[in-house]
C-alpha positions, 0 to 999 in steps of 0.5 A, a space after each residue: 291515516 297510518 302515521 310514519 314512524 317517528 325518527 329516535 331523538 337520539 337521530 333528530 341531529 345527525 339527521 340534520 346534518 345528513 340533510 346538509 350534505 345531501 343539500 350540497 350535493 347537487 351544487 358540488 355535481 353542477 360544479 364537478 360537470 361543468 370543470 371537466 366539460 360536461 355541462 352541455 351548452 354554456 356551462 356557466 350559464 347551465 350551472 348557474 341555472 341549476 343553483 337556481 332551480 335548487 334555490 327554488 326548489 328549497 325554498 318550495 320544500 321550506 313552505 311544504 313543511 307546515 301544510 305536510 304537518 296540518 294535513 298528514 300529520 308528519 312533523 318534520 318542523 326540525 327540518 325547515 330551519 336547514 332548508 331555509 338556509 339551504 335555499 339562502 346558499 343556492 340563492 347566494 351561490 346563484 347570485 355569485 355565479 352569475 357575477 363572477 363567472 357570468 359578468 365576471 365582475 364588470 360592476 357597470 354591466 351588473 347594475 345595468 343588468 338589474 335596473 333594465 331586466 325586470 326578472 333580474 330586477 325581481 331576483 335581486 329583490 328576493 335576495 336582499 329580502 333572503 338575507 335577514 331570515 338567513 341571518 336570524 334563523 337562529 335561536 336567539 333571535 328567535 329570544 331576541 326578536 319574539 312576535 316580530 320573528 314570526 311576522 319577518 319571517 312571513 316574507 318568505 311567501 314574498 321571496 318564494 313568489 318572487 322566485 318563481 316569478 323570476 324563473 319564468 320570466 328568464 326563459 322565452 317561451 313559459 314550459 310546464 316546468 316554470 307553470 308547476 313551480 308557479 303552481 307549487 309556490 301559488 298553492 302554498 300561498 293559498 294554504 297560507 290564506 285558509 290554514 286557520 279556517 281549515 284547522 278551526 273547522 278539523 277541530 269542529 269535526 273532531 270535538 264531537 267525536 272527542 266527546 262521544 268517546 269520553 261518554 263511552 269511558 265514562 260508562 264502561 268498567 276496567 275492562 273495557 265493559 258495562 258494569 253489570 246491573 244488581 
């Protein structure tokens, strides 16, 4: 398979950062659309909506990168970091929506909300659990935490599953947008279960083909030839 071609060093931050604002964007769209009138229907609940559905959607692209990497051999881990913390943002700026603007700060009606509607209940569950990785996707924590790091931060599979479970059960009726999103996340999950099996036996594979071509070194000249017999 013909690798892309590697991003200079010299770009891997800027790139970045790129990545941060080409986030953003569709929030500052949603936000743009729905102050001057053109969100149709219920604006708040529209915009609340689409910071939803990017808050998956992140959440989605943060899971893809490692399975990307073991397949296709595209190494974009740079990137997960700031797609994490994208989907934190989306998920806060969904959340903050639909306090402000929805419920308008009417706290009663908030709890009440949460405790009597399961798929709020579950949203508000994949939040709090959001909150620590957000805050200890950092290099020092990284120091600071070590094998604990990687084992919390496996909770994304929880919060992204929750996620999507959330996005299903807010609708009435289930359309193929909320079954692909649940497909996408379950998939993800499933690679999660059997990526060590899968890299074990690609490693398999690949040994006796390893070994095979440091005989032919072995038993070639400089040139790339036979040495010839005297």
């Amino acid at each position: 398979m013909r690798s892309l071609p590697a991003l200079p060093k010299r770009l891997h931050g800027p790139s970045i950062w790129a990545l941060y604002i080409l986030g953003f964007l569709p929030a500052v769209w949603g936000f743009y659309l729905g102050a001057t009138g053109r969100l149709p229907g219920n604006a708040v609940k529209e915009f609340e909506h689409l910071l939803g559905i990017w808050a998956l959607r992140f959440l989605i692209a943060t899971l893809a990168i490692t399975p990307i990497r073991d397949l296709f051999g595209v190494n974009w881990l740079r990137y997960r970091r700031a797609l994490g913390l994208l989907a934190f943002y989306y998920v806060m700026m969904h959340f903050l929506t639909y306090m402000v603007l929805d419920q308008t700060l009417l706290l009663p009606a908030i709890v009440a909300d949460i405790a009597r509607r399961p798929f709020i209940t579950i949203g508000m569950a994949a939040l709090v659990l959001l909150i620590p990785l957000a805050v200890t996707s950092n290099n020092w924590s990284i120091r600071r935490l070590g094998q604990r790091w990687n084992k919390l931060h496996r909770l994304v599979y929880v919060i992204a599953a929750a996620g999507a479970l959330h996005f299903a059960m807010s609708v009435k009726v289930v359309g193929p947008e909320q079954m692909l999103y649940l497909f996408l996340v379950a998939v993800l999950v499933a690679w999660r279960a059997v990526r060590k099996r899968f890299l074990r036996w690609r490693r398999q594979g690949t040994a006796p083909m390893r070994s095979q071509a440091e005989r032919d070194k072995g038993t070639t000249g400089q040139w790339g030839r036979a040495p010839a017999k005297v």
